[in-house]
VMD Tcl script that draws the C-alpha trace (Angstrom):
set ca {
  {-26.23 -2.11 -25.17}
  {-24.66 -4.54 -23.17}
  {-26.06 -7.01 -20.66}
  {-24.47 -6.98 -16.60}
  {-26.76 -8.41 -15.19}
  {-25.27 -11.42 -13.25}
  {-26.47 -15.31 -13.30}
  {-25.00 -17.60 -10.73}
  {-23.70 -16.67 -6.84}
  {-24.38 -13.68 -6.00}
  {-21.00 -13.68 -3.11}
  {-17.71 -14.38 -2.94}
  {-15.22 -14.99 -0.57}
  {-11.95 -13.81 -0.74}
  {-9.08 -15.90 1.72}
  {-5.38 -15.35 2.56}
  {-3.13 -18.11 3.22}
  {-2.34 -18.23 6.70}
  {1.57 -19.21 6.28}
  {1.91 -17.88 2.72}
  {0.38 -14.81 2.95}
  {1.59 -13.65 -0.98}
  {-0.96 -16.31 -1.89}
  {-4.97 -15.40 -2.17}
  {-7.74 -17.80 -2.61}
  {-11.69 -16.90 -3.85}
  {-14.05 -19.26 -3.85}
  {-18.21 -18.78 -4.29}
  {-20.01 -18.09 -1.03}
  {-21.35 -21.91 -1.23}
  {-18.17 -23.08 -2.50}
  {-15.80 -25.69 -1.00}
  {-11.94 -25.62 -0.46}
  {-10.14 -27.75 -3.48}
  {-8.63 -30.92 -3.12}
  {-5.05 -30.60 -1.71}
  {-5.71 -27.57 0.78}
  {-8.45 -27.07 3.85}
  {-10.13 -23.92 5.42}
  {-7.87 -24.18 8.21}
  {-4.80 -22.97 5.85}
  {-6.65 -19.89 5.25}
  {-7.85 -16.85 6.19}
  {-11.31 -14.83 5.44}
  {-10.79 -11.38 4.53}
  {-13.72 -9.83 2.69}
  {-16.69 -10.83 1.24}
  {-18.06 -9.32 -2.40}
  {-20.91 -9.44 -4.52}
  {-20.79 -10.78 -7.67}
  {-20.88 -7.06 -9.50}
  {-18.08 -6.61 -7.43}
  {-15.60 -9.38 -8.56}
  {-14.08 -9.20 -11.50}
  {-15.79 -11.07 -14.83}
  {-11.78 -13.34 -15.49}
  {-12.27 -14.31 -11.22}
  {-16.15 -15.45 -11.88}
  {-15.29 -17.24 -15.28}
  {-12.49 -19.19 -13.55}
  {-14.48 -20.00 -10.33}
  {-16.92 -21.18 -12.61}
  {-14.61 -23.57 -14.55}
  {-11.97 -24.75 -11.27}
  {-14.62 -24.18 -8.35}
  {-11.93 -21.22 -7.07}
  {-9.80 -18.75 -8.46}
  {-6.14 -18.41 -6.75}
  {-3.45 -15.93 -7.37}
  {-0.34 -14.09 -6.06}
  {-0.10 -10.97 -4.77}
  {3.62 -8.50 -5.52}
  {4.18 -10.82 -9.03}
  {6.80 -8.46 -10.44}
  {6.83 -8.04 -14.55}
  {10.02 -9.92 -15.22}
  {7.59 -12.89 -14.28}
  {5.97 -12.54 -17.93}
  {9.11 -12.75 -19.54}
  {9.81 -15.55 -17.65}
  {6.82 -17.14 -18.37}
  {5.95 -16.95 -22.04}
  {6.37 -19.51 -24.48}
  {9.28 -19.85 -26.58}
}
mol new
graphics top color blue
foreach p $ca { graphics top sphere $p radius 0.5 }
foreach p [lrange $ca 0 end-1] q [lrange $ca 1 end] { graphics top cylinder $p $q radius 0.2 }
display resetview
């Protein structure tokens, strides 16, 4: 039987950029911004528990301090992007 319980945060907040609004930013409840943006470039728009973010999101918070991403990525952007 598997374990979910959950060790660490137990929030998240989720951000949109404020002039590039394709672009989505989540960060730990007591998290700071990274180096090379501030909170004024972004938005707040939800809040989540921990059993509510997904396990990649947490593991990558974890490792950067934030998880960032792009939202309407079409597929010809994995060609694109694996290795030769």
């Amino acid at each position: 039987m598997q374990d979910f319980r959950v060790t660490g945060p137990q929030s998240y907040r989720f951000f949109v950029h404020r002039e590039q609004p394709a672009y989505r930013l989540v960060l730990r409840d007591d998290g700071k911004f990274p180096d090379g943006t501030s909170e004024s470039q972004w938005q707040l728009t939800r809040m989540r528990d921990a059993g509510d973010v997904n396990a990649d999101v947490r593991d990558e918070i974890e490792a950067k301090g934030y998880c960032m991403f792009a939202i309407g990525l079409t597929l010809d952007i994995i060609e694109r992007t694996k290795p030769a």
